[in-house]
N, C-alpha and C positions, 0 to 999 in steps of 0.2 A: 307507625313507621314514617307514614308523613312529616308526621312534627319532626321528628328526630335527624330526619334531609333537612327542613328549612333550619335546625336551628348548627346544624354540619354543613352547612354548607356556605355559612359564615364564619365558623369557627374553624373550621378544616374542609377545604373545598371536594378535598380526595375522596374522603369519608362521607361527605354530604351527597355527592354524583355515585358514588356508589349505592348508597343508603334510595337514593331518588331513582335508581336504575330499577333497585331490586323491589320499589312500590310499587313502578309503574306493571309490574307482571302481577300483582296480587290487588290490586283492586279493580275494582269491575269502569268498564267504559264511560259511565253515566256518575261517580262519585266523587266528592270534593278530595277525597283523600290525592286521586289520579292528579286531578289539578296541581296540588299542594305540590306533588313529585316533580311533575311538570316545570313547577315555577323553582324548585329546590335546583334542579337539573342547570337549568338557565343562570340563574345566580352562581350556583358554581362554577359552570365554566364561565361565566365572567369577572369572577374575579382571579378565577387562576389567569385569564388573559389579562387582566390588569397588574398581577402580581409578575407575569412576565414583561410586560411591557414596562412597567417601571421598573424592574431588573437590567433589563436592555438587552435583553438573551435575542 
């Protein structure tokens, strides 16, 4: 589930923060997967803020 946030959350930001939402409840405190969602999380919403931002919304 991990992977599939960081590699959505480049390719569809929506789909990646979703994907990174629904990891962080299924893996345990102390595991790289938690991390991986963590950092999926963070890149998506930063590029949807970059995608608005160059938008000029």
């Amino acid at each position: 589930m991990a992977i599939w946030a960081l590699v959505f959350s480049v390719l569809c930001s929506l789909v990646g923060l979703i994907l990174g939402i629904i990891g962080l409840s299924k893996y345990p405190k102390s595991s790289n997967g938690r991390t991986m969602c963590i950092i999926a999380i963070v890149v998506s919403v930063l590029f949807m803020l970059g995608a608005v931002a160059w938008r000029g919304y």
